[in-house]
NUGU-74454 format. One record per atom (N, C-alpha, C): x negated, y, z. Coordinates in Angstrom, 1 decimal, decimal comma. Layout:
N
<r><x>X</x><y>Y</y><z>Z</z></r>
...
! end
This chain:
136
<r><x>2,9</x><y>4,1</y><z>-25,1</z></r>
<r><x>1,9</x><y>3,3</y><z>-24,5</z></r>
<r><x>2,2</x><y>1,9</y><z>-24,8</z></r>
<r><x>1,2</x><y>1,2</y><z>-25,4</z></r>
<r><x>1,0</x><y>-0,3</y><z>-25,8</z></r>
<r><x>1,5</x><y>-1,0</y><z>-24,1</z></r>
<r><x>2,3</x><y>-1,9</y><z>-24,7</z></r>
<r><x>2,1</x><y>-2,7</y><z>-22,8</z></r>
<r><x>1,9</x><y>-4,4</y><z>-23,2</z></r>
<r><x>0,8</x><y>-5,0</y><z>-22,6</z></r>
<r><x>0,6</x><y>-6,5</y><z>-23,0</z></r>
<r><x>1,5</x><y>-7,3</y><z>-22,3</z></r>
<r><x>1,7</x><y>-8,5</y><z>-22,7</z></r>
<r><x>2,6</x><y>-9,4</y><z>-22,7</z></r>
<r><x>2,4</x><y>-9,9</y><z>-21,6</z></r>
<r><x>3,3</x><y>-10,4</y><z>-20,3</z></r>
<r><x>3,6</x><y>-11,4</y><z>-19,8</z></r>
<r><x>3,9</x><y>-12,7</y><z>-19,6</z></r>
<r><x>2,7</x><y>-13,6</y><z>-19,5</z></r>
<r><x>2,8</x><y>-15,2</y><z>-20,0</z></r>
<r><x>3,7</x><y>-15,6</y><z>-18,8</z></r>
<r><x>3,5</x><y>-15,5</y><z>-17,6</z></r>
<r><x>4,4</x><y>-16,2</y><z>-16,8</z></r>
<r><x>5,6</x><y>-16,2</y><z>-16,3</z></r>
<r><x>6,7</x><y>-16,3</y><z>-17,6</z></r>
<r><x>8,5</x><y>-15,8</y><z>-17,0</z></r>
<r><x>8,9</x><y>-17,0</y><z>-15,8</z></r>
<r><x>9,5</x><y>-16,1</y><z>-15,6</z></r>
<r><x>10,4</x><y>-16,8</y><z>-13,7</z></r>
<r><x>9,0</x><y>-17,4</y><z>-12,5</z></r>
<r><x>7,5</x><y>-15,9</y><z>-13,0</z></r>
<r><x>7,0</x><y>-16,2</y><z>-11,9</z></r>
<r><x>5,7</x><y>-15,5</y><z>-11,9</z></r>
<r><x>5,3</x><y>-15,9</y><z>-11,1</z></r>
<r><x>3,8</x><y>-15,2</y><z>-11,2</z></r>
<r><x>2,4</x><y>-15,7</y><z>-11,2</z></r>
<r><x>1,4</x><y>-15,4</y><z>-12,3</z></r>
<r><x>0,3</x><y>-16,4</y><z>-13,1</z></r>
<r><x>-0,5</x><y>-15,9</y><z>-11,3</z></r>
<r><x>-1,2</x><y>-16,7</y><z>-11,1</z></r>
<r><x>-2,5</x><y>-16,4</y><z>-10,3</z></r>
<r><x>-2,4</x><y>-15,6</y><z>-9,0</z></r>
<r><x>-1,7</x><y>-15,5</y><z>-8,5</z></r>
<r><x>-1,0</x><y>-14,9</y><z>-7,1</z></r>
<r><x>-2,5</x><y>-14,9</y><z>-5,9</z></r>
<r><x>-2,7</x><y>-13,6</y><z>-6,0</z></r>
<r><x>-3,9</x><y>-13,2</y><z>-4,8</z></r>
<r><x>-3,9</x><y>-12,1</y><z>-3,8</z></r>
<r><x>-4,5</x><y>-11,9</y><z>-3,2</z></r>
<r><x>-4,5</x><y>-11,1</y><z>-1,9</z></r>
<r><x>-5,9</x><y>-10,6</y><z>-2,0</z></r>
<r><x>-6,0</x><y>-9,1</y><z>-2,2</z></r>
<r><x>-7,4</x><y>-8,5</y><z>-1,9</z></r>
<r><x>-7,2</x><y>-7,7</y><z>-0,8</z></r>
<r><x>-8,0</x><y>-7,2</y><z>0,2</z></r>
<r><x>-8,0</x><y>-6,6</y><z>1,2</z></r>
<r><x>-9,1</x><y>-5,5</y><z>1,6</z></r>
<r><x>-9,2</x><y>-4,7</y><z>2,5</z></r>
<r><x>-10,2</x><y>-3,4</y><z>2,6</z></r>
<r><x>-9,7</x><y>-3,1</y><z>3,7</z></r>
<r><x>-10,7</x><y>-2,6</y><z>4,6</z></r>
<r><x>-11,2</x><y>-2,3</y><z>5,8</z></r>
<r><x>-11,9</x><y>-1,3</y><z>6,5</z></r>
<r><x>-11,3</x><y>-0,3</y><z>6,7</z></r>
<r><x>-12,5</x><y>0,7</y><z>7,2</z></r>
<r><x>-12,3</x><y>1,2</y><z>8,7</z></r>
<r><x>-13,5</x><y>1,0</y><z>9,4</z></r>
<r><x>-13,7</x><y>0,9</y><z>10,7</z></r>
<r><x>-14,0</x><y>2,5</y><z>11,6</z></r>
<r><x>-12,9</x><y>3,1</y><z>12,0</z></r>
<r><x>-13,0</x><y>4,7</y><z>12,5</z></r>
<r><x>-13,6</x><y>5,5</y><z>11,5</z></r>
<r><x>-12,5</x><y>5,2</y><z>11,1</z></r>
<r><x>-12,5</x><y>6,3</y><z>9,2</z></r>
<r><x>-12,1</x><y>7,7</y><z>9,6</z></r>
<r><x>-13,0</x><y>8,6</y><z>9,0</z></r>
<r><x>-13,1</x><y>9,9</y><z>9,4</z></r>
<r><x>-12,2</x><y>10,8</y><z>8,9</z></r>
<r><x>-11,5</x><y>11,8</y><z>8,8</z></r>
<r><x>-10,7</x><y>12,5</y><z>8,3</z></r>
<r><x>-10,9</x><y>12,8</y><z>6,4</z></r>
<r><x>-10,2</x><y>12,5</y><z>6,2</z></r>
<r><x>-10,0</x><y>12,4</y><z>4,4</z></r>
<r><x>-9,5</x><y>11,0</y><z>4,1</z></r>
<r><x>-9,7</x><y>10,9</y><z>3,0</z></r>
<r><x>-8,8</x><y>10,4</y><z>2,0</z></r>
<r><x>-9,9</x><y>9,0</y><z>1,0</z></r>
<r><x>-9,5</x><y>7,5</y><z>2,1</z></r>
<r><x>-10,4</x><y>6,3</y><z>1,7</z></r>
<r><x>-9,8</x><y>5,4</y><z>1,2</z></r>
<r><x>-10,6</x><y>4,9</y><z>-0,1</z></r>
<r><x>-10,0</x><y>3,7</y><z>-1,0</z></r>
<r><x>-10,2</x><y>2,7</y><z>-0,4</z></r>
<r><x>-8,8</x><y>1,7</y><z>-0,3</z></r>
<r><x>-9,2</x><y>0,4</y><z>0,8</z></r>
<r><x>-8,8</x><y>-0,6</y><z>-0,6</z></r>
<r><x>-8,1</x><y>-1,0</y><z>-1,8</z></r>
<r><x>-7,9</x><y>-1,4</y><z>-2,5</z></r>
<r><x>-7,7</x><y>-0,8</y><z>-4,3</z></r>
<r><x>-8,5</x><y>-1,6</y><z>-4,9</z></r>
<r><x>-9,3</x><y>-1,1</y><z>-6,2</z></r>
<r><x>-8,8</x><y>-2,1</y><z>-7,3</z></r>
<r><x>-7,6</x><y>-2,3</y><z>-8,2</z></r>
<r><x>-7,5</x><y>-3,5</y><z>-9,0</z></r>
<r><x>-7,6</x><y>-2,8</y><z>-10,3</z></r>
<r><x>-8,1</x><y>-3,6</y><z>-10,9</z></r>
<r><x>-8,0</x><y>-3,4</y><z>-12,8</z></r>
<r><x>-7,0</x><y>-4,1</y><z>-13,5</z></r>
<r><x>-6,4</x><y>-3,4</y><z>-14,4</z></r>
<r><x>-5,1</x><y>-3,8</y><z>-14,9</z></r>
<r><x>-5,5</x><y>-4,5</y><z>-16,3</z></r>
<r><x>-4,8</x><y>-5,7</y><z>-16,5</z></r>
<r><x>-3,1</x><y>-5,3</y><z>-15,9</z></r>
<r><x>-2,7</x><y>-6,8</y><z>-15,4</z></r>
<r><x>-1,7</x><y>-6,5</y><z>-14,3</z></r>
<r><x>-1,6</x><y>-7,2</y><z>-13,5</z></r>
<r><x>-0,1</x><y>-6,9</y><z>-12,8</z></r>
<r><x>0,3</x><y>-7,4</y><z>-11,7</z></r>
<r><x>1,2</x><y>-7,3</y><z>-11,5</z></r>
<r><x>1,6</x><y>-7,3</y><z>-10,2</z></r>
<r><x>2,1</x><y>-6,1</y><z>-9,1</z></r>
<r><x>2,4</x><y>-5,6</y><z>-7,9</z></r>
<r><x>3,3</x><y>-6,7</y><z>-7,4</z></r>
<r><x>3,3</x><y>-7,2</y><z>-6,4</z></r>
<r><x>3,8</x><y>-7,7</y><z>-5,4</z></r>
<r><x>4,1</x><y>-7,5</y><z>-4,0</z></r>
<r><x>3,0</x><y>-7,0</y><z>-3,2</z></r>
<r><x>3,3</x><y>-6,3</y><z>-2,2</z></r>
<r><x>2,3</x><y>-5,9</y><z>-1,6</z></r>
<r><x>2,1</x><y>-5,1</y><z>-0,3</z></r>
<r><x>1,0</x><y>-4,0</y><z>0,4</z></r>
<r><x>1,4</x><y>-4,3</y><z>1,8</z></r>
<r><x>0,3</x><y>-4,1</y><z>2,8</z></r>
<r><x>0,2</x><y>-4,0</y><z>3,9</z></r>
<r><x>-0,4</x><y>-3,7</y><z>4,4</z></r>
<r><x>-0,3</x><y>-2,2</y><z>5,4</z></r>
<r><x>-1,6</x><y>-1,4</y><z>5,8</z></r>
<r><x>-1,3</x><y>-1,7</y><z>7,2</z></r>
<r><x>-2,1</x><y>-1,6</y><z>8,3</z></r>
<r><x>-2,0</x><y>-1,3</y><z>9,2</z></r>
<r><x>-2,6</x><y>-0,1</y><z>10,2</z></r>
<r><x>-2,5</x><y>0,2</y><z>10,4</z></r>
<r><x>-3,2</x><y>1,6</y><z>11,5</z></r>
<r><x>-3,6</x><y>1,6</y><z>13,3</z></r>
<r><x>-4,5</x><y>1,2</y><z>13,7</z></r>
<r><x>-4,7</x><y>0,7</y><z>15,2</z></r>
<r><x>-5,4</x><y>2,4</y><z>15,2</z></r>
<r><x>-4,1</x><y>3,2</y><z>16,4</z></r>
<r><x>-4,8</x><y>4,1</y><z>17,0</z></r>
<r><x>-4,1</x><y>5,2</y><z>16,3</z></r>
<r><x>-4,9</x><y>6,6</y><z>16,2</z></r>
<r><x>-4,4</x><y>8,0</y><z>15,9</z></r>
<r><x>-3,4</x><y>8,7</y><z>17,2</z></r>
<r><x>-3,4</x><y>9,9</y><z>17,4</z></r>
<r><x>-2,7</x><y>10,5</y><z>18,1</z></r>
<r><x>-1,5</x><y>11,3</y><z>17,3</z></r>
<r><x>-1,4</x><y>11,2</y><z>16,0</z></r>
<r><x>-0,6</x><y>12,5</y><z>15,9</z></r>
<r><x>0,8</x><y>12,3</y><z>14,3</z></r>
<r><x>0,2</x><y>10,4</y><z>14,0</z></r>
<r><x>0,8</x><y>9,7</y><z>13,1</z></r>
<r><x>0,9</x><y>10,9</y><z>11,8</z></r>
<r><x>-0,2</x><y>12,4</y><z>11,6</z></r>
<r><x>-0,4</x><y>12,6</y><z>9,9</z></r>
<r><x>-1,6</x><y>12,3</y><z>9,2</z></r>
<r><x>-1,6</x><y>10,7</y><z>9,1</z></r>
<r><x>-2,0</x><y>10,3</y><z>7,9</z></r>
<r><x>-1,2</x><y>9,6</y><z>7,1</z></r>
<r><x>-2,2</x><y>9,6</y><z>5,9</z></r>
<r><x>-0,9</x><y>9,2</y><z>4,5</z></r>
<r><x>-1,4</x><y>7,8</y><z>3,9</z></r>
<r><x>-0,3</x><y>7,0</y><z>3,5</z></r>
<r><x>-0,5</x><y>5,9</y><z>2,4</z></r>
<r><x>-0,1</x><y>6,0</y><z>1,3</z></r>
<r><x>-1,1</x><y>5,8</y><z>0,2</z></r>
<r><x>-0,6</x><y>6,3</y><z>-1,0</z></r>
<r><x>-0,9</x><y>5,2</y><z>-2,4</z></r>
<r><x>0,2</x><y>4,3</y><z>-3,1</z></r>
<r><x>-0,2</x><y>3,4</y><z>-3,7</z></r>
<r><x>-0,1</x><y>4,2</y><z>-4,8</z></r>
<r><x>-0,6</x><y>4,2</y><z>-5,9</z></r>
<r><x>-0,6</x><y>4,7</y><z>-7,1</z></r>
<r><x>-1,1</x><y>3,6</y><z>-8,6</z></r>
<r><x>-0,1</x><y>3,6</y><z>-9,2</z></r>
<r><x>0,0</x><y>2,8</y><z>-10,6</z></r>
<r><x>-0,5</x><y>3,8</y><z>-10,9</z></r>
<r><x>-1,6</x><y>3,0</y><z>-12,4</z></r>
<r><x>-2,1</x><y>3,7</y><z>-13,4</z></r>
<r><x>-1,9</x><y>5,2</y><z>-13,7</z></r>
<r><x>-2,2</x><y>5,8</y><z>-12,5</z></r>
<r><x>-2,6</x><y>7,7</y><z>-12,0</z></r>
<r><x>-0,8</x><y>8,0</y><z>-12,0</z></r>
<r><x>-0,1</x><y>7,1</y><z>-11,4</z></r>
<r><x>1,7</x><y>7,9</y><z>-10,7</z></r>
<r><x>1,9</x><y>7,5</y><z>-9,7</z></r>
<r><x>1,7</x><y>8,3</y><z>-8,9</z></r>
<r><x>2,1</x><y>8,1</y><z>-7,2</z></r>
<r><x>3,2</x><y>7,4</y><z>-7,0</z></r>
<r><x>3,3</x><y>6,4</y><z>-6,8</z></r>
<r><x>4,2</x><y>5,4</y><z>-6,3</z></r>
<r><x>5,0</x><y>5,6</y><z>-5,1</z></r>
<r><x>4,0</x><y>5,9</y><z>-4,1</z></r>
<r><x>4,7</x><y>6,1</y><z>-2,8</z></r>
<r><x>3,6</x><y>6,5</y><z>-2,0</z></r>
<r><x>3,9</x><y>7,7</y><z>-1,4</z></r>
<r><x>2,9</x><y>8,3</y><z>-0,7</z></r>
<r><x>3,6</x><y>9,5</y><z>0,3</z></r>
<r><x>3,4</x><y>8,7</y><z>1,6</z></r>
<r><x>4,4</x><y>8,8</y><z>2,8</z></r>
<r><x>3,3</x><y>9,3</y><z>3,9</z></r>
<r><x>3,7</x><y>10,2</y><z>5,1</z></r>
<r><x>2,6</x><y>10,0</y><z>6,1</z></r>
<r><x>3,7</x><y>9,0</y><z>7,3</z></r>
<r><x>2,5</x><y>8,9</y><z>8,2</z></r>
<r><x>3,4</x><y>7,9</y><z>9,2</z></r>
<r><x>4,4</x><y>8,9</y><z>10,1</z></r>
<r><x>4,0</x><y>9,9</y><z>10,0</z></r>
<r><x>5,0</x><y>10,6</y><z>11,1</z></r>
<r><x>6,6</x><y>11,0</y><z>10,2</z></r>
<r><x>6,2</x><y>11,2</y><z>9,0</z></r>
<r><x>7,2</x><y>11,5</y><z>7,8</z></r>
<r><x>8,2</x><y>10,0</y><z>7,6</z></r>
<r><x>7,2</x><y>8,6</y><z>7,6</z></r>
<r><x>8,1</x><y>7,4</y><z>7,9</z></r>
<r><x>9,1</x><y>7,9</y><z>9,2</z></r>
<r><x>8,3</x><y>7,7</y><z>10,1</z></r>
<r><x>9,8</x><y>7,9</y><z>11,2</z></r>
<r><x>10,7</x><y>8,5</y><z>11,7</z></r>
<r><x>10,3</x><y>9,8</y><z>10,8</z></r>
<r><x>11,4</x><y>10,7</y><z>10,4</z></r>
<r><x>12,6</x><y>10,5</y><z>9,9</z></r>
<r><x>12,1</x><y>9,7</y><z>8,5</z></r>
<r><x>12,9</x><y>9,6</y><z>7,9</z></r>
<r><x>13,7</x><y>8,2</y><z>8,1</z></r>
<r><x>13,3</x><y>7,5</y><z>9,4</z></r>
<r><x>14,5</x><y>6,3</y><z>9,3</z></r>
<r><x>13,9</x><y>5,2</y><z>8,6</z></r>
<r><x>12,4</x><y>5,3</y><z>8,3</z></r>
<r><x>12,4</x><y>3,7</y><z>7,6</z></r>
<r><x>11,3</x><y>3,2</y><z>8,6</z></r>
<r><x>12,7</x><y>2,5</y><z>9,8</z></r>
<r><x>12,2</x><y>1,5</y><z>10,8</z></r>
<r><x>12,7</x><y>0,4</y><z>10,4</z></r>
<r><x>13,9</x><y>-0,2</y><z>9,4</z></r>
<r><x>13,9</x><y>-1,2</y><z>9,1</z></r>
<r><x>13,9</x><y>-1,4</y><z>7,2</z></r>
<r><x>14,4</x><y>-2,7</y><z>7,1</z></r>
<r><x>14,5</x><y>-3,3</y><z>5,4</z></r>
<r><x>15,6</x><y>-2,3</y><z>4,9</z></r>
<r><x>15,0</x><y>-1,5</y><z>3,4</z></r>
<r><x>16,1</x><y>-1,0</y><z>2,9</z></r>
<r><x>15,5</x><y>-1,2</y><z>1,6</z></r>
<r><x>16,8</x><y>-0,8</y><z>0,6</z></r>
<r><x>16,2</x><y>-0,5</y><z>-1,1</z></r>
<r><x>14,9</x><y>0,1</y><z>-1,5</z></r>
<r><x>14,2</x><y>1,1</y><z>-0,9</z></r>
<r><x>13,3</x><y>1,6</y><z>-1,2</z></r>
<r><x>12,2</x><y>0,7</y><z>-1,3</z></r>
<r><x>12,0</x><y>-0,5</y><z>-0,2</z></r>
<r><x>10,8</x><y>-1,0</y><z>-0,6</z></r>
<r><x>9,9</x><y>-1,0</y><z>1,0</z></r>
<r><x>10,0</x><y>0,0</y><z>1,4</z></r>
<r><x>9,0</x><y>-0,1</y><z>2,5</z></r>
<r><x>9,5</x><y>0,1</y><z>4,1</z></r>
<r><x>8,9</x><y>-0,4</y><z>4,8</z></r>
<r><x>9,2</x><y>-0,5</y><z>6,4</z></r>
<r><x>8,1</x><y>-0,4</y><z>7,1</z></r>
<r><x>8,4</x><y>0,8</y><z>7,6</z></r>
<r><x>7,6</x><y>0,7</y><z>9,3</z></r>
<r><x>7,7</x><y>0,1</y><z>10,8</z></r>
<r><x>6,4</x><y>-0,6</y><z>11,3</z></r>
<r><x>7,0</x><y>-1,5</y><z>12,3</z></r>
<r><x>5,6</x><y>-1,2</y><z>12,7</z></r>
<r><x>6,0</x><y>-1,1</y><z>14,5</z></r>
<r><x>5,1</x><y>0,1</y><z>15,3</z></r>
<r><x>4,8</x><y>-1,3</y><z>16,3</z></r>
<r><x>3,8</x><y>-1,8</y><z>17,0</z></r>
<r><x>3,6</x><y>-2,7</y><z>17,7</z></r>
<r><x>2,4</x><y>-2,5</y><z>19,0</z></r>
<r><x>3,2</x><y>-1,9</y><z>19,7</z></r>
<r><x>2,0</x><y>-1,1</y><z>20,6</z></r>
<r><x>0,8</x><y>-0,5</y><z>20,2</z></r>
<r><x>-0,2</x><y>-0,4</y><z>19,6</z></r>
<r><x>-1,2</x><y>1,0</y><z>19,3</z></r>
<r><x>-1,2</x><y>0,8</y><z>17,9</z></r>
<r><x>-0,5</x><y>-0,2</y><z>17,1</z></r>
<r><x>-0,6</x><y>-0,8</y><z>16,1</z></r>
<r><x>0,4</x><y>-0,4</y><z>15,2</z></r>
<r><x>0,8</x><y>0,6</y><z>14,0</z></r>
<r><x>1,6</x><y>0,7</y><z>12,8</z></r>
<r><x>1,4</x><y>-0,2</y><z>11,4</z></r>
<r><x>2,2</x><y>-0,7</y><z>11,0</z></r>
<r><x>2,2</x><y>-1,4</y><z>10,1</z></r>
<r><x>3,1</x><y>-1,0</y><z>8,9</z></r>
<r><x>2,9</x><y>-0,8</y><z>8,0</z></r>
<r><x>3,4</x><y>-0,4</y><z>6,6</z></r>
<r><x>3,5</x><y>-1,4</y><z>5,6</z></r>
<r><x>4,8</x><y>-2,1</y><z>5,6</z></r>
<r><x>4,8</x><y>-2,8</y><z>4,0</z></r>
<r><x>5,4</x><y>-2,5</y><z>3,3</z></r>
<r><x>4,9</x><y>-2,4</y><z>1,9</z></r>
<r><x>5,8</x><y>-2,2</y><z>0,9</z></r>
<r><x>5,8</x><y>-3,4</y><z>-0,2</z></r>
<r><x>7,3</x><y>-3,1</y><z>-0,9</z></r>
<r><x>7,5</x><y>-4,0</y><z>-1,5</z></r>
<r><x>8,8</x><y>-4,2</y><z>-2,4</z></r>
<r><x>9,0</x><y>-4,2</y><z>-3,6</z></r>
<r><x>9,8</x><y>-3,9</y><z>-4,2</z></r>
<r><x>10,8</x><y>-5,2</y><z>-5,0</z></r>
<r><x>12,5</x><y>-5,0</y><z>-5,3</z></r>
<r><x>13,1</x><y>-5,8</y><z>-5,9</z></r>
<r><x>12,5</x><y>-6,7</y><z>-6,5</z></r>
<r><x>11,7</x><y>-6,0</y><z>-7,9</z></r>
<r><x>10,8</x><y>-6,6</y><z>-9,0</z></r>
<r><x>9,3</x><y>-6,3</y><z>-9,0</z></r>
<r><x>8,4</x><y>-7,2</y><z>-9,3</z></r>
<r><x>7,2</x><y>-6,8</y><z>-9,4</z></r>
<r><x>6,8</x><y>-5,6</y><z>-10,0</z></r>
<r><x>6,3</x><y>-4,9</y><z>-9,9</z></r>
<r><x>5,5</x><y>-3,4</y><z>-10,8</z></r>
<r><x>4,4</x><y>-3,8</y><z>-11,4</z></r>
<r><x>4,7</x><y>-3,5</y><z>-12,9</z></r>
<r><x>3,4</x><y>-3,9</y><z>-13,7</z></r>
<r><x>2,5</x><y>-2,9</y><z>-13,5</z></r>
<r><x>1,4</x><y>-3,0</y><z>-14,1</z></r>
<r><x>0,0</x><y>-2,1</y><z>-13,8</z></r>
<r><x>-1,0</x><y>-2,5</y><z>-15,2</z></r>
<r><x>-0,9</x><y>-1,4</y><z>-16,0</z></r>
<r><x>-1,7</x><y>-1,7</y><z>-17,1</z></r>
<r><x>-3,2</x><y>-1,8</y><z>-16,7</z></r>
<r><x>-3,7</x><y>-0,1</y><z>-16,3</z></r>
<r><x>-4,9</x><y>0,4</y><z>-16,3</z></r>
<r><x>-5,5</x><y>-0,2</y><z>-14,5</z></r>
<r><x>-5,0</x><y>0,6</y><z>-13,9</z></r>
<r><x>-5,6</x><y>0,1</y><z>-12,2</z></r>
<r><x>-4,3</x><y>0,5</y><z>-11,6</z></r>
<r><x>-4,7</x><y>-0,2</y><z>-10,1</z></r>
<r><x>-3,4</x><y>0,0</y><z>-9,1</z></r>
<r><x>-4,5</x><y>0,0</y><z>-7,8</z></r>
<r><x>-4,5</x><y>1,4</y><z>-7,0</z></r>
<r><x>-5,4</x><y>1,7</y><z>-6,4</z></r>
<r><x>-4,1</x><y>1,6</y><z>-4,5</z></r>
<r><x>-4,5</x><y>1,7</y><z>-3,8</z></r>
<r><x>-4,2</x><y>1,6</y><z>-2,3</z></r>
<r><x>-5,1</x><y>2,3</y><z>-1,5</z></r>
<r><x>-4,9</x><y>3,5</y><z>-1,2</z></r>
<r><x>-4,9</x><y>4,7</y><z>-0,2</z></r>
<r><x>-4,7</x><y>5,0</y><z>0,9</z></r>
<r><x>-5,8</x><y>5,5</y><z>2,0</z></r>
<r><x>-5,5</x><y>6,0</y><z>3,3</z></r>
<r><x>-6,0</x><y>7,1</y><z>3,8</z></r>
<r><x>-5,0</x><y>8,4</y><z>3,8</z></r>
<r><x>-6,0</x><y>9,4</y><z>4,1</z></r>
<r><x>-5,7</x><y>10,0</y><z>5,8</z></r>
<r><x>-6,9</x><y>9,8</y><z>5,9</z></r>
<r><x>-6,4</x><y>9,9</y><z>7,8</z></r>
<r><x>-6,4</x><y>11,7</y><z>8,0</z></r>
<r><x>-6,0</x><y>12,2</y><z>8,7</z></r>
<r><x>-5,3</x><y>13,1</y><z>9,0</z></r>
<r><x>-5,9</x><y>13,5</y><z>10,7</z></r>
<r><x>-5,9</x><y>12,8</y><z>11,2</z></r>
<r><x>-6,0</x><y>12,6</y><z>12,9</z></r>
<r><x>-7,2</x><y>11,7</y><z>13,3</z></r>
<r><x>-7,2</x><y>12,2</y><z>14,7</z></r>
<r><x>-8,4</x><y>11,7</y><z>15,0</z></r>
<r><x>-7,9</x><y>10,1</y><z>16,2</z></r>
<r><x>-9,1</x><y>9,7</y><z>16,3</z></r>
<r><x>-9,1</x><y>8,4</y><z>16,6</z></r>
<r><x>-8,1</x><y>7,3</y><z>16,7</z></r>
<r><x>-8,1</x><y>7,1</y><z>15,2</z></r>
<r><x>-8,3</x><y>6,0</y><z>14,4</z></r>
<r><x>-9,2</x><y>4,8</y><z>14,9</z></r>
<r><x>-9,0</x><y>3,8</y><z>15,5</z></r>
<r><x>-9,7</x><y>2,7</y><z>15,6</z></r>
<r><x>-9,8</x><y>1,8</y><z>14,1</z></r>
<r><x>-9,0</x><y>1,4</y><z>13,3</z></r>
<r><x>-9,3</x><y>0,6</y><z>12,4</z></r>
<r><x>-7,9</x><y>0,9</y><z>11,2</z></r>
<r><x>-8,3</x><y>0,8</y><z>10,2</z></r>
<r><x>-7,2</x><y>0,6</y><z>9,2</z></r>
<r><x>-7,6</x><y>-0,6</y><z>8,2</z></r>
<r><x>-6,3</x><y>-1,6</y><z>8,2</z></r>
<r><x>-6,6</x><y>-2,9</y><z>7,0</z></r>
<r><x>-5,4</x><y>-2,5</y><z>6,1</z></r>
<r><x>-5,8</x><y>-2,6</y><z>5,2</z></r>
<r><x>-5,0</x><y>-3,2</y><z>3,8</z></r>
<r><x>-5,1</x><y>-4,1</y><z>3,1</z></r>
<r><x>-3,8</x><y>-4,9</y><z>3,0</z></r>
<r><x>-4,0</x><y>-5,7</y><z>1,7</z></r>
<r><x>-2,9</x><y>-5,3</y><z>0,7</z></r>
<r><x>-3,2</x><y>-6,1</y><z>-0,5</z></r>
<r><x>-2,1</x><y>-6,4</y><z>-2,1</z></r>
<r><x>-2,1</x><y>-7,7</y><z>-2,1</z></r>
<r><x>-0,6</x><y>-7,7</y><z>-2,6</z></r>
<r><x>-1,0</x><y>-9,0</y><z>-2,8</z></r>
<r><x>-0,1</x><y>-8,7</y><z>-4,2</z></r>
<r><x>-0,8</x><y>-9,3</y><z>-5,8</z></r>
<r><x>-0,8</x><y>-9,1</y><z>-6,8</z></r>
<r><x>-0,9</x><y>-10,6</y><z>-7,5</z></r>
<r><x>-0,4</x><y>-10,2</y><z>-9,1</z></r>
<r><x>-0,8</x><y>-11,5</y><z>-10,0</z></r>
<r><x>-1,2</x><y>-11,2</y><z>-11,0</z></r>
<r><x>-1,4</x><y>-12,0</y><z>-11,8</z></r>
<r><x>-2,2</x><y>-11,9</y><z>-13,5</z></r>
<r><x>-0,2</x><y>-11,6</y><z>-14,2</z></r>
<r><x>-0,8</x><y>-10,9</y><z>-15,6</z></r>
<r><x>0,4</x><y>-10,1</y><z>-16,3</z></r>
<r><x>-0,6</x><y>-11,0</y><z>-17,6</z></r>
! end
């Protein structure tokens, strides 16, 4: 695979934040963030107001490879309530879950870099996500 060049070393060209919002999202699987590549990963943050039963999933995926795709009851399982190597933390704030991820180094993204929420459970009051991403 061809990979294009990166003009900005020791930083990042055009630094932005897209976000998506879906308001008592129904059971399945909804796209909250949509980028065209290529660009460059910086970080994510979903949040989740509500659910009873913490199985739904966040799922970031570089140009069609599942990056990370966790449900929330599987986060607390496994212990990621604080900062570790992996990248991501869960942080629970009265009805409110929050998921950031975020890695050592930026993740490039040729084709697209899509941001996933598939609810699982019922009442769901709101889910936000943002990226925050740069030009490659």
């Amino acid at each position: 695979m061809e990979t294009s060049r990166c003009e900005c070393i020791g930083g990042v060209c055009a630094p932005r934040r897209k976000q998506g919002l879906k308001v008592k999202p129904k059971k399945g699987k909804h796209e909250l963030v949509k980028l065209k590549g290529p660009g460059l990963f910086l970080a994510a943050h979903l949040s989740k107001q509500g659910g009873t039963n913490d199985i739904s999933f966040v799922d970031l995926t570089i140009d069609g490879e599942s990056i990370f795709n966790l449900s929330y009851a599987a986060m607390k399982n496994l212990g990621f309530r604080r900062q570790n190597p992996y990248g991501m933390v869960l942080v629970k704030t009265g009805l409110i879950e929050n998921v950031t991820l975020g890695f050592p180094y930026p993740l490039k993204f040729e084709k697209e870099l899509v941001l996933t929420f598939t609810a699982g459970e019922p009442d769901i009051a709101q889910v936000i996500g943002n990226v925050i991403y740069g030009k490659c």
